[in-house]
C-alpha positions in Angstrom: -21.5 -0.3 -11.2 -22.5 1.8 -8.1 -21.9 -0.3 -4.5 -25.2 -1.4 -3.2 -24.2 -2.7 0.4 -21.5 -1.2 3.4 -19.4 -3.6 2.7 -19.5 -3.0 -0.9 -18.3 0.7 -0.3 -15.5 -0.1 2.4 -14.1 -2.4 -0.2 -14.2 0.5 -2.5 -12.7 3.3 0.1 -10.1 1.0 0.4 -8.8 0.4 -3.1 -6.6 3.4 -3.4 -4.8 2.4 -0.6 -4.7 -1.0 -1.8 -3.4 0.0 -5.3 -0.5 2.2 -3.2 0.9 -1.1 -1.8 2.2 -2.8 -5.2 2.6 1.4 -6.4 4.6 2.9 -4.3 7.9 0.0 -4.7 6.7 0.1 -8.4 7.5 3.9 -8.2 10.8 3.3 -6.3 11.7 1.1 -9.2 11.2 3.1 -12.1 13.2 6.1 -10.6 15.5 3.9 -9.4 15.9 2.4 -12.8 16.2 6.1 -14.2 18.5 7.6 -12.1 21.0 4.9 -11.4 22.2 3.1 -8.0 22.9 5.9 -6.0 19.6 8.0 -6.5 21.1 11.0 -5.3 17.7 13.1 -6.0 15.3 10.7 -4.8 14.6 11.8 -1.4 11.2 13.2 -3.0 9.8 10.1 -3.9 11.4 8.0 -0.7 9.2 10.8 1.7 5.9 9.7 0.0 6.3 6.1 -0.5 7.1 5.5 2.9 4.8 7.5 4.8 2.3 6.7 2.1 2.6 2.9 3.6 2.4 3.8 7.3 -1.1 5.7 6.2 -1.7 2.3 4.1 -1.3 -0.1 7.2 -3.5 1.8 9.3 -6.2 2.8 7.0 -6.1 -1.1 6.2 -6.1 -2.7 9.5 -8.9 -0.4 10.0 -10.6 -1.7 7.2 -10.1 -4.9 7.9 -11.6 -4.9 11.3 -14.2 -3.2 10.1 -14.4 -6.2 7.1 -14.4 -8.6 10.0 -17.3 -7.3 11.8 -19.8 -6.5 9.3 -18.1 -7.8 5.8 -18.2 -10.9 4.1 -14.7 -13.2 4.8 -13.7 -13.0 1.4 -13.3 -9.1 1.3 -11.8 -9.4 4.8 -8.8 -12.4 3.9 -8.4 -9.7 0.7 -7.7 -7.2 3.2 -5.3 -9.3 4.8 -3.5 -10.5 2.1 -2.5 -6.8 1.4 -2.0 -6.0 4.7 1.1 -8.9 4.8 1.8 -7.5 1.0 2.6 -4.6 2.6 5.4 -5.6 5.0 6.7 -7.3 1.6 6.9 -4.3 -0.1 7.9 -2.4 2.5 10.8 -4.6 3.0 11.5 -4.4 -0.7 11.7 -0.5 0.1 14.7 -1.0 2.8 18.0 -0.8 -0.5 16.6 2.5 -1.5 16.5 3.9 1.9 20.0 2.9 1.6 20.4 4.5 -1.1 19.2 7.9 -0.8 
């Protein structure tokens, strides 16, 4: 289904980024699970995720402000509810910085 409206196709520039929230400590995770406690070798991973997040909170604030102005309120408290996802998972991210 091809967007129709701008709002439509904000939404839809913004669900990669969206997807990255949940991804990125989902990532962390798995290689954590795989190599053990210490992760010795997972400073590759640790230098996208985290980076990858402070790209994700711009691009979505952005976005939402953009929501705001010209989107429906739906799209823009969905926005917002990843936005404070975010700091969650972010959070989440602080034992393998630890860790690395």
């Amino acid at each position: 289904m091809i967007p129709a409206s701008a709002s439509e196709w904000l939404a839809l520039l913004l669900l990669p980024f969206k997807l990255f929230v949940p991804g990125g400590w989902l990532l962390l995770a798995i290689k954590r699970g795989i190599l053990g406690y210490r992760m010795d070798n997972a400073d590759d991973l640790v230098s996208v995720v985290i980076p990858g997040y402070i790209l994700c909170f711009i691009v979505l604030v952005l976005g939402a402000m953009v929501q705001h102005s010209i989107g429906s309120r739906r799209a823009y408290f969905s926005t917002c509810g990843f936005i404070m996802a975010l700091f969650v998972f972010g959070l989440l991210t602080l034992p393998y910085l630890a860790h690395t």
